[in-house]
GUTORTOR-589522 format. One record per residue (C-alpha): residue in one letter; x, y, z. Coordinates in steps of 0.02 Angstrom, whole numbers, padded with zeros to 5 digits, always signed. Example, Ala and Ser with C-alpha at 12.3 -4.5 7.8 and 13.67 -1.06 7.14 Angstrom:
BEGIN
a+00615-00225+00390 s+00684-00053+00357 
END
This chain:
BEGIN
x+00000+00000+00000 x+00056+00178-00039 x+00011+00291+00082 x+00001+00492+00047 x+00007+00621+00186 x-00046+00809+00135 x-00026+00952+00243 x-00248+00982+00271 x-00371+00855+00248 x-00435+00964+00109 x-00296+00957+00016 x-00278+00759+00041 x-00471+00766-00048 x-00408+00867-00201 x-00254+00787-00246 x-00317+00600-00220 x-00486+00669-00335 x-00341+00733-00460 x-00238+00560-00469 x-00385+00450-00454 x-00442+00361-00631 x-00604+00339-00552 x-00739+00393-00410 x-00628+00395-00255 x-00683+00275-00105 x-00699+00349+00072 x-00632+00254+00228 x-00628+00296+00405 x-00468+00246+00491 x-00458+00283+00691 x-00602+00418+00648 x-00513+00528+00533 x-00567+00515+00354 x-00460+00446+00198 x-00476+00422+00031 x-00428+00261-00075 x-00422+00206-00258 x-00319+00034-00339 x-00333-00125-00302 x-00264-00232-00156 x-00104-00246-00239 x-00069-00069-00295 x-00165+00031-00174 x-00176+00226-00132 x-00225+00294+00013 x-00225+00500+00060 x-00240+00554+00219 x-00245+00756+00287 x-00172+00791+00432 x-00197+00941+00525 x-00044+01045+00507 x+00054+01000+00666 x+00004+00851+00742 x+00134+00868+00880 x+00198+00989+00976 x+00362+01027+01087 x+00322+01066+01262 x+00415+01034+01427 x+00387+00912+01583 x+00238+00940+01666 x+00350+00967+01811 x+00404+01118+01737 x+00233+01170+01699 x+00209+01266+01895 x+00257+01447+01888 x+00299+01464+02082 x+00416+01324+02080 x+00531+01309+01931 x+00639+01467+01916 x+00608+01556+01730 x+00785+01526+01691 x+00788+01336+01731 x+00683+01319+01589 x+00827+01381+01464 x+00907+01198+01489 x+00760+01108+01519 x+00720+00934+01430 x+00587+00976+01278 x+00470+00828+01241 x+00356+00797+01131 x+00182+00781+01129 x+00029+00739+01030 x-00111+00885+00975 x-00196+00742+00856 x-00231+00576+00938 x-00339+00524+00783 x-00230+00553+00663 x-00066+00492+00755 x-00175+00330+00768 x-00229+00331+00587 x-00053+00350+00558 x+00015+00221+00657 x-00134+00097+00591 x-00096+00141+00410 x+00105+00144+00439 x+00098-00047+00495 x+00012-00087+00297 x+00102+00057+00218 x+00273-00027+00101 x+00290+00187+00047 x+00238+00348+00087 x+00233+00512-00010 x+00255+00662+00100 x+00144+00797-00002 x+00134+00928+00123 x+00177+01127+00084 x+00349+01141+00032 x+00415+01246+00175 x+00509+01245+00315 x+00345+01211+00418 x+00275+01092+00294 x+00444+01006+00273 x+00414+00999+00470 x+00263+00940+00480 x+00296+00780+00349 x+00451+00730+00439 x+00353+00740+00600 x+00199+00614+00512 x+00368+00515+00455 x+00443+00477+00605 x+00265+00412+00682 x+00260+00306+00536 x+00448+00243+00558 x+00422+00199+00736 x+00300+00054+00694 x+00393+00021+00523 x+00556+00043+00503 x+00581-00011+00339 x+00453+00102+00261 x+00499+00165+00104 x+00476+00372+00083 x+00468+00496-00044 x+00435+00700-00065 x+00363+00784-00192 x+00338+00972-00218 x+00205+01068-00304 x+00154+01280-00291 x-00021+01247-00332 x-00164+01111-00321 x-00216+01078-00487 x-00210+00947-00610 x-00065+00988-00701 x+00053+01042-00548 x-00010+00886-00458 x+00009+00788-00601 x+00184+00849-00625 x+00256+00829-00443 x+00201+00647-00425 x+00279+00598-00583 x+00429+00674-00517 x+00470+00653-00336 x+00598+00706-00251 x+00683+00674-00071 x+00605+00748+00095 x+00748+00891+00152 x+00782+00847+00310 x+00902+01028+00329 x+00735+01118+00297 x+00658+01036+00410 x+00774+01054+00557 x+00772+01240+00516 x+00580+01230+00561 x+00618+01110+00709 x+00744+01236+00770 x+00624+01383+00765 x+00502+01285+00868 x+00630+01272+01003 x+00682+01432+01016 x+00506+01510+01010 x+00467+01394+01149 x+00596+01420+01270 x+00606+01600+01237 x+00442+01636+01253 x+00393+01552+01389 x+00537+01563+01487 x+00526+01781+01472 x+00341+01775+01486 x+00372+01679+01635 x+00478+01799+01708 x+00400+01960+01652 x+00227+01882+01686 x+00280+01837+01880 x+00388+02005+01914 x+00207+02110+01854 x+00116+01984+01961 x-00009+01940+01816 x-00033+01784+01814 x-00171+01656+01727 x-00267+01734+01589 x-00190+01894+01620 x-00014+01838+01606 x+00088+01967+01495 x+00199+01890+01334 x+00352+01899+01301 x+00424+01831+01130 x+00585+01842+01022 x+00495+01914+00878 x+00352+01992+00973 x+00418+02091+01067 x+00528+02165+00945 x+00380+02200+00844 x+00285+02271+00987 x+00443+02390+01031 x+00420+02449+00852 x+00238+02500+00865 x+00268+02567+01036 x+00434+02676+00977 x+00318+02760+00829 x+00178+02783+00953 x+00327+02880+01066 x+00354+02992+00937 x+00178+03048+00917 x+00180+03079+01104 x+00315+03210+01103 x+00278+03301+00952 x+00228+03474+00953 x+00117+03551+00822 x+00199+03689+00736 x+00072+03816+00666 x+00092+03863+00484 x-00025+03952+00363 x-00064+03930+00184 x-00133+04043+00053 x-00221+03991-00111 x-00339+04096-00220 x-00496+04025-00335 x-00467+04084-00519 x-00603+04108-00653 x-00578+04089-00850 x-00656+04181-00981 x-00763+04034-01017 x-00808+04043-00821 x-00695+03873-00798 x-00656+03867-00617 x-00513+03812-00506 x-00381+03826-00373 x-00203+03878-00358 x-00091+03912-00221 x+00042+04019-00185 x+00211+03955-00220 x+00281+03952-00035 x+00189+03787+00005 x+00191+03838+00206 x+00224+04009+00293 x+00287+03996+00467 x+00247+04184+00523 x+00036+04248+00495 x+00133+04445+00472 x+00203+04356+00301 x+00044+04288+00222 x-00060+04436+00302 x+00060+04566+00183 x+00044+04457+00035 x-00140+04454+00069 x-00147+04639+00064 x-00026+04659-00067 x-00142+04538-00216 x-00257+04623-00316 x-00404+04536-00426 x-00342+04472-00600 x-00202+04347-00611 x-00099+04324-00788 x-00018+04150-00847 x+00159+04170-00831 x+00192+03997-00884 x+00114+03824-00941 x+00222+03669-00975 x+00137+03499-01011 x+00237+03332-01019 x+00202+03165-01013 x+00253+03041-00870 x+00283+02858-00859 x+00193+02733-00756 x+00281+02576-00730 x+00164+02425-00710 x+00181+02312-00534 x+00283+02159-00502 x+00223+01986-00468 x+00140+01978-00279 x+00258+01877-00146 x+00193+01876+00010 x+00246+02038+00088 x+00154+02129-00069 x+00000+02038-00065 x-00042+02070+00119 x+00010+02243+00076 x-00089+02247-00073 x-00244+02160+00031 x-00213+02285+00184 x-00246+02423+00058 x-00398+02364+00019 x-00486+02344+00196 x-00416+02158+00233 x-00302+02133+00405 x-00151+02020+00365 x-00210+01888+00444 x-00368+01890+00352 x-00280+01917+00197 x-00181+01770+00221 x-00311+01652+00284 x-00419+01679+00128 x-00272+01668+00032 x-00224+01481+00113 x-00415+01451+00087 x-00394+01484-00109 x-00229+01385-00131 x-00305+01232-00025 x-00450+01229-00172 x-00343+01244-00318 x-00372+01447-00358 x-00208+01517-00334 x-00049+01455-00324 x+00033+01439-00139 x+00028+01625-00039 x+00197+01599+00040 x+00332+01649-00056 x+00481+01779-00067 x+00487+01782-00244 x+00450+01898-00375 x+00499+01826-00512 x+00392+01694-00627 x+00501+01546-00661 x+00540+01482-00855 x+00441+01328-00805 x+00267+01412-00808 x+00177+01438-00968 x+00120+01600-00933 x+00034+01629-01101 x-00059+01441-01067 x-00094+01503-00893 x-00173+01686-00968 x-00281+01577-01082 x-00398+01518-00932 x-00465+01670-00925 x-00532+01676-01108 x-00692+01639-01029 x-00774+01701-00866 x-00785+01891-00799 x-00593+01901-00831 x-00629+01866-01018 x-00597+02058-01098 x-00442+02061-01007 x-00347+01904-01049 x-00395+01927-01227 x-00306+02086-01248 x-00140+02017-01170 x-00162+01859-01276 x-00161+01984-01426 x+00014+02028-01400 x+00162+01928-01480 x+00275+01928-01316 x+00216+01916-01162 x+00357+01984-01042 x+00320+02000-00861 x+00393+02135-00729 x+00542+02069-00616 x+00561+02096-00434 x+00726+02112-00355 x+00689+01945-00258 x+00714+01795-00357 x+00694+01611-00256 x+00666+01451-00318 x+00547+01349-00182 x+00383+01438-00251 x+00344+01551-00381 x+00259+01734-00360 x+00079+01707-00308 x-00046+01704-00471 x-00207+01624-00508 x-00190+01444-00540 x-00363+01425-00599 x-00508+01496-00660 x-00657+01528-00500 x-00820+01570-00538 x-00915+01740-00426 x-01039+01608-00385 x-00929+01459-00292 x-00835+01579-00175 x-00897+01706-00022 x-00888+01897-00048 x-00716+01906+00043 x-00644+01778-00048 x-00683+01843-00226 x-00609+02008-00188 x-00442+01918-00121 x-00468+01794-00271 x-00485+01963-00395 x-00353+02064-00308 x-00251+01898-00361 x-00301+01895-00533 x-00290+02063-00593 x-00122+02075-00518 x-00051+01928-00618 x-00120+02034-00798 x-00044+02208-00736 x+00115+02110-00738 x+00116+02096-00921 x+00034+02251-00968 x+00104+02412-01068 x+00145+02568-00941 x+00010+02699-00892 x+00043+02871-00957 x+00009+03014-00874 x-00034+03210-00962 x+00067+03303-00832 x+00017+03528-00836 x+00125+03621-00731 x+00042+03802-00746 x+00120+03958-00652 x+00004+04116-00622 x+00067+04302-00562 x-00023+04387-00445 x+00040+04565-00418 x+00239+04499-00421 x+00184+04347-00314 x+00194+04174-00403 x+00050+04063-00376 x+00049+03890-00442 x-00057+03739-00491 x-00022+03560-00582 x-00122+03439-00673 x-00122+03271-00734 x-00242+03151-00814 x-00228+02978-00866 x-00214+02969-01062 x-00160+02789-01091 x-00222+02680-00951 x-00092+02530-00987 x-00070+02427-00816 x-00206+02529-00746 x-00342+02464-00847 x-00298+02279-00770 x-00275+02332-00591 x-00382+02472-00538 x-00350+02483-00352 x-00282+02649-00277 x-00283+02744-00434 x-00233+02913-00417 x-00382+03034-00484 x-00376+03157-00635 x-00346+03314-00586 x-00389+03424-00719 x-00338+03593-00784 x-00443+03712-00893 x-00333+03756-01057 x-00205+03879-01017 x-00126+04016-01108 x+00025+04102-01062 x-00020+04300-01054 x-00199+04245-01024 x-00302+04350-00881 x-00393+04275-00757 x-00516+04314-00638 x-00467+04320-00441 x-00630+04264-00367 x-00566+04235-00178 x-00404+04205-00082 x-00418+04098+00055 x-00297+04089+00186 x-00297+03915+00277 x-00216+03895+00476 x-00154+03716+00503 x-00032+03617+00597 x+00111+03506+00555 x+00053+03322+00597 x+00131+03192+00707 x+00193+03055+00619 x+00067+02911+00549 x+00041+02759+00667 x+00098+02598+00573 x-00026+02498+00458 x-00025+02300+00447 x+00044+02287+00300 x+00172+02444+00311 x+00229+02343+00492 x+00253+02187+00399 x+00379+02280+00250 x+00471+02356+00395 x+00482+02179+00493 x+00538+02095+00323 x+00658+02230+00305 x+00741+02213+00483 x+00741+02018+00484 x+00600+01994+00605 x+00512+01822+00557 x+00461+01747+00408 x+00355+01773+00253 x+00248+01624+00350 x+00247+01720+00535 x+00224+01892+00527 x+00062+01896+00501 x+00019+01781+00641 x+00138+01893+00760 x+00043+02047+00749 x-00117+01929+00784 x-00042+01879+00942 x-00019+02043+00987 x-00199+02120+00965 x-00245+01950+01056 x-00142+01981+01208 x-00212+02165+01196 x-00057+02248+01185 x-00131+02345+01013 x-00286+02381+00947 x-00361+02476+00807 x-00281+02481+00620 x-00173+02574+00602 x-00099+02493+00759 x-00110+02581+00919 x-00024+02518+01082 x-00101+02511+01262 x-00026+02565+01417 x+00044+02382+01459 x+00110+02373+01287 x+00228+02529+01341 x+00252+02468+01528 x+00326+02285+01445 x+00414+02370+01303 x+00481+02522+01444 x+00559+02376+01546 x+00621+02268+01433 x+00714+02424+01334 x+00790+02475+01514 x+00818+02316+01569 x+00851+02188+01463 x+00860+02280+01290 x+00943+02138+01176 x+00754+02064+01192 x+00666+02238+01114 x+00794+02262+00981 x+00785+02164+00803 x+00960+02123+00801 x+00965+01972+00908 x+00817+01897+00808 x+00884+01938+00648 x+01039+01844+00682 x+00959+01697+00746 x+00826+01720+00556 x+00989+01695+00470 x+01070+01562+00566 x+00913+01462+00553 x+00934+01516+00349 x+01075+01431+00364 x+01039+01281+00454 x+00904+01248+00305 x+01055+01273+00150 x+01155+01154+00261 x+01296+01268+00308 x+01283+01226+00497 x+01191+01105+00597 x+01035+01132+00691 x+01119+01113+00884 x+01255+01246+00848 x+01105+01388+00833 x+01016+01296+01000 x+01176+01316+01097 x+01201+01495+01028 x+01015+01567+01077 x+01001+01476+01247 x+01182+01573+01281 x+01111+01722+01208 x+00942+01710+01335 x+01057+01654+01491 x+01134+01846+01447 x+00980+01902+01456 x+00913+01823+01606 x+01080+01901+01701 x+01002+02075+01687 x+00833+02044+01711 x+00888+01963+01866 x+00997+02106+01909 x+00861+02223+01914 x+00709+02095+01949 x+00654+02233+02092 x+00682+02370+01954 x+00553+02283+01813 x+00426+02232+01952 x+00404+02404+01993 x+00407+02474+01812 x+00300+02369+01748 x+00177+02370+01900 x+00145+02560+01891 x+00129+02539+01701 x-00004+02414+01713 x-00093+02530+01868 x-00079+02659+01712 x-00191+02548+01587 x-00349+02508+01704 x-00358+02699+01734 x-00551+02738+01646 x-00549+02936+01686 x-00620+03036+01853 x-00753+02997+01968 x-00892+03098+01931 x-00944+03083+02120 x-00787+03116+02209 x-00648+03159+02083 x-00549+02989+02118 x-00469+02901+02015 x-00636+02748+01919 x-00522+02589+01891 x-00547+02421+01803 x-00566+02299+01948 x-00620+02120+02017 x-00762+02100+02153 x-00703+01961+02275 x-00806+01834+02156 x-00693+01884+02003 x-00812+01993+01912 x-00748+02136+01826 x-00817+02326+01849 x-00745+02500+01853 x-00754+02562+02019 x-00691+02730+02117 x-00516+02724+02228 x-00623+02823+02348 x-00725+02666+02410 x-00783+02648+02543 x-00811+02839+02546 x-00874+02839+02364 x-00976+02680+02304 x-00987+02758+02123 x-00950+02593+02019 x-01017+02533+01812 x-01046+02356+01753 x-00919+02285+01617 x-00942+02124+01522 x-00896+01975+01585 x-00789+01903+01454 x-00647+01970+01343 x-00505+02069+01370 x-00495+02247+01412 x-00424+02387+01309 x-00451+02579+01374 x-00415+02651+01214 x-00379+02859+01225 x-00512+02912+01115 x-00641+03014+01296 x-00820+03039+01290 x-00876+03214+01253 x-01017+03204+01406 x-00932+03097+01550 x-00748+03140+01515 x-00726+02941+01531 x-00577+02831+01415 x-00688+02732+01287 x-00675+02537+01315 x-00655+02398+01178 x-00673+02215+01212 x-00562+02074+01131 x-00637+01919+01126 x-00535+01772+01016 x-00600+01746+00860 x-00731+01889+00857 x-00721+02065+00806 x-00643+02189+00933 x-00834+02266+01028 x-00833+02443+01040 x-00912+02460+01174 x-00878+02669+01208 x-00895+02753+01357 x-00944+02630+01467 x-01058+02776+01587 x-01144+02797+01415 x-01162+02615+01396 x-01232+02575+01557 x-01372+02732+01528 x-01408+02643+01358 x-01443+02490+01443 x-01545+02559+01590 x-01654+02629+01449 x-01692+02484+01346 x-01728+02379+01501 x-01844+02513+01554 x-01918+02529+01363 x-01937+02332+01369 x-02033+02336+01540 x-02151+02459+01450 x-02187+02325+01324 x-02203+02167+01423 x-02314+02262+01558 x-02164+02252+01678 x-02094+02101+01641 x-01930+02090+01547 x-01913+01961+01380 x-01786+01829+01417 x-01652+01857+01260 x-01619+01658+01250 x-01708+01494+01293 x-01587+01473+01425 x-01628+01616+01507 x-01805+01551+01551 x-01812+01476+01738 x-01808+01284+01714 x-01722+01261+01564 x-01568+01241+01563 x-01417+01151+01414 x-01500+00984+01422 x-01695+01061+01409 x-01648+01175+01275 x-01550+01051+01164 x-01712+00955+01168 x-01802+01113+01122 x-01697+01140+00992 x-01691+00952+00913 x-01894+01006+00904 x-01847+01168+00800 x-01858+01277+00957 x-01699+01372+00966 x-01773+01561+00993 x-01896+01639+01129 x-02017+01689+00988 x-02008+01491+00949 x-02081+01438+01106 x-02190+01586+01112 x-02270+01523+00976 x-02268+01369+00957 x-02418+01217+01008 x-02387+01169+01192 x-02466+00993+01142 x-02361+00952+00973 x-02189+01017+01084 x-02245+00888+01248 x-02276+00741+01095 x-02089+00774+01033 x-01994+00816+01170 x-02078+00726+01330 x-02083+00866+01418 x-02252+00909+01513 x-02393+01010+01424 x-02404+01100+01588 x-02224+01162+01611 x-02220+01224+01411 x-02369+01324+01458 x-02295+01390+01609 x-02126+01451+01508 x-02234+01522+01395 x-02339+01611+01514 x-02187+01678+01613 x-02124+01759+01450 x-02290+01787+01330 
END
């Protein structure tokens, strides 16, 4: 029996579906599904695992935070354990028939991982197991097709470069977080992490957020006039010194400028437009994060769209299509479709010669679409990822945009005003890939000597701005740039952070802990908030993957690097308690008390439930309700009434609640229970079944198995026909429906 082992189950499906001669036969194996075709002699079977179906953790013994010292767990044993006790078993019962095995997972450091990991289950209940790799960029027929009639041997340097990132995350991360986490005193839920890309990343956003802090506004005027054509053509120009620092300056010219202007000048040129290179991953999140998506999101579509065959694999550093894809085969799928217009007119040229990137690898190719979707078999989210994809790919091979470029100059009484123009006149790349096109911005025709009409002068008072907080995708350029993770992490790293509520909002915004743990660490232990130490370790483990040094050599080098660390932290362990204490005292702060004038904090009642109450109790008993669940974040936008910090809520795997001023927010809710009294003659409408007396998880999932899932359900529904299904009595329906009717 051959046995094939894909990265998801979804993409076990697809490529068994692609190789099969005939309708594919499912079989369950330890309760995780597989897919067969052959006969008993010459059988294939694919099986999906789950990405990583182990992970590396340490002895429990390790696992209590009072009792093992942070730094003990620098040298501790690392062991691993099972996240996928189906699929190990599946494994293990398919490894015992198994005479080969194909490792088909993503060909990456992490999918080279996660294949050798699958192998060496396998190997441990047959040794003599034949194996195999082979390598594909995208899942469909012919790339499928391809790598299996070519295979290739599993890299086993690749994959200790992924095995050696594991390791170092782990005892990094959890033995700082330990450290930091303990010296803060949050522990649990709350505990506060620590990580040798994190935190780097965090010092970044926290460092731009710094510089906004300190700058001062500098006042500065400008001065632009409205001019009128004969042919009563309107439009703007403004005076040549772009900003005047002193008001006595523009106030003179002000006086000084009279009511016709003259054209001293109009020069028109023309100005190229270079079209876009091939999308590698840093570009495409970019791209995406231009567009409204959040890297994560971006990427997690994207995965979602390689796993079903649409576009070829989304992580990749290069920008370069290879010699081994027929682009001009691949531009012919879209001959039909909503893409039709578009390939057609590239297909009508007699070369077809892509852009180049500077970044030229040869594991994947540039993302493009590997196949042709239809509007109607993917979700609104999808098909603009799936589009932003496509179009892309044709700008590639398109002519240059050209731009009409009108630089005009105007005179004033001596003072030189000026205005410039520019309008698309071929649209070249532009045509193909639409997104954040500049606009027209049209001139009326201009002759030199011409007289114009001065119909007002406006004189504007602004203030230089603070530098721009960080976007995702502008974050991710600059980590790529400085060596902090990879094309596969980064994304996930500043999803960690917004999870552990050290940022929030896009553009990213720190909180107050964020600055507290990034304030202590810089003091410190600084190697940990700097990307040098990272980006050496990035390029060691480069190097453990070409097979220039082995994997324990960069082990032994990071755990001496974090026992340097741990020396200062431990030097000053008094110095970071405190630091980050007061910092953390800083982020629970929710404004004044309107009652007293104290201090209204973000607290826990003796039972564990949160609410803001005043540092005056027991004088002052002011207090509001917050949610139970989610983290906080006390953002620094106030409220315009109360003079209170608005709250958001992070929940995992839900979209950041805005939940405002939380004084506002309770008055809200006072109101609508008051409004729904009014409408239930006093009595206030459950919101779920569960929140009826007497039924409770077990009551409602028979409700439910009856097609009552809603209030309004039981409401309306026949007592009799519910007490037939369920065998629950006529007379305690009625009475549920009494109590909320």
């Amino acid at each position: 029996m051959h046995l094939i082992i894909a990265e998801k189950h979804i993409a076990a499906k697809r490529i068994a579906n692609i190789l099969s001669p005939k309708k594919l036969k499912k079989v369950r194996v330890s309760g995780v599904d597989t897919y067969e075709f052959g006969s008993e002699e010459d059988k294939k079977v694919f099986i999906g695992l789950s990405g990583h179906i182990v992970k590396l953790d340490f002895p429990k013994a390790y696992n209590n935070w009072q009792k093992v010292e942070s730094k003990d767990l620098i040298d501790a044993e690392i062991v691993t354990a099972s996240t996928q006790v189906k699929i190990v078993s599946a494994l293990k019962k398919l490894g015992k028939q198994a005479t080969k095995v194909t490792i088909a997972t993503d060909y990456d450091r992490e999918g080279e991982l996660i294949g050798v990991e699958a192998l060496d289950i396998l190997k441990n209940v047959n040794s003599e197991i034949e194996f195999d790799r082979v390598h594909y960029s995208a899942i469909t027929p012919k790339e499928i097709e391809q790598a299996f009639g070519n295979p290739t041997k599993i890299d086993f340097n690749l994959a200790d470069a992924g095995h050696s990132r594991q390791v170092i995350d782990l005892v990094w991360g959890a033995s700082l977080t330990r450290f930091i986490s303990l010296a803060a005193g949050r522990l649990g839920n709350m505990f506060l992490s620590v990580g040798r890309v994190q935190s780097p990343t965090l010092a970044l956003i926290v460092e731009r957020e710094k510089e906004r802090d300190v700058f001062i506004p500098k006042p500065y005027w400008e001065l632009s006039a409205n001019l009128r054509t004969g042919k009563g053509e309107e439009f703007k120009v403004e005076h040549k010194t772009k900003r005047f620092w002193k008001k006595e300056e523009v106030d003179e010219i002000l006086k000084k400028i009279g009511d016709t202007a003259t054209v001293s000048s109009v020069n028109t040129s023309t100005k190229t437009d270079k079209p876009p290179t091939p999308f590698n991953t840093t570009e495409f999140i970019s791209a995406a994060s231009s567009i409204g998506f959040t890297a994560a999101n971006a990427m997690r579509i994207a995965e979602s769209l390689y796993m079903n065959g649409f576009i070829s694999y989304p992580r990749t550093d290069n920008t370069v299509y290879p010699e081994s894809i027929d682009l001009r085969a691949q531009i012919e799928v879209f001959s039909k479709g909503p893409f039709k217009e578009y390939a057609k007119k590239l297909l009508q040229k007699k070369e077809l010669k892509p852009t180049r990137g500077k970044k030229e690898t040869t594991d994947h190719p540039p993302i493009y679409p590997a196949s042709l979707a239809k509007k109607s078999e993917l979700n609104e989210q999808e098909w603009k990822v799936y589009e932003l994809v496509v179009r892309r790919f044709f700008a590639t091979f398109a002519e240059p945009a050209q731009w009409q470029t009108i630089r005009a100059r105007f005179d004033i009484d001596s003072e030189e005003f000026k205005a410039n123009g520019a309008r698309l006149i071929v649209p070249g790349w532009r045509w193909y890939y639409h997104y954040n096109a500049p606009e027209d911005r049209l001139l009326p025709e201009l002759k030199e000597g011409e007289k114009l009409e001065v119909l007002d002068k406006i004189i504007e008072d602004k203030e230089t701005k603070p530098p721009g907080r960080y976007g995702q995708g502008r974050l991710i350029r600059i980590m790529e740039e400085l060596g902090l993770g990879t094309k596969a992490t980064r994304h996930e790293i500043i999803s960690k952070l917004y999870s552990r509520a050290y940022i929030h909002g896009n553009p990213l915004q720190p909180t107050k802990t964020a600055y507290a743990v990034v304030e202590a660490l810089e003091k410190f232990a600084p190697t940990i908030s700097k990307h040098d130490m990272t980006s050496k370790l990035e390029a060691d483990m480069d190097r453990i993957a070409e097979g220039q040094i082995p994997e324990d050599e960069v082990l032994n080098e990071s755990r001496e690097m974090l026992f340097s660390i741990f020396e200062e932290l431990e030097e000053n362990k008094d110095n970071v308690s405190e630091a980050l204490r007061a910092g953390l005292r800083e982020d629970k702060i929710i404004g004044n008390c309107p009652n007293c004038g104290s201090n209204l904090m973000v607290m826990r009642s003796r039972k564990g439930s949160r609410f803001i109450g005043c540092e005056g109790y027991p004088d002052c008993n002011f207090a509001l309700p917050l949610p139970r669940g989610g983290k906080i974040i006390v953002t620094d936008k106030t409220c315009e009434d109360h003079d209170l910090y608005h709250v958001t809520i992070i929940n995992s795997g839900k979209r950041p609640w805005k939940l405002g001023c939380p004084h506002c927010n309770f008055e809200e809710w006072q109101k609508a229970q008051e409004e729904e009294k009014k409408n239930n003659n006093g009595k206030i409408k459950p919101k779920k079944i569960t929140d009826i007396s007497g039924i409770g998880k077990v009551t409602a999932g028979k409700l439910e198995d009856a097609g009552v899932s809603e209030v309004d359900d039981l409401i309306e529904v026949d007592a009799f026909e519910l007490a037939k299904t369920t065998n629950i009595p006529v007379k305690k329906i009625r009475n549920w429906q009494d109590a909320i009717a």
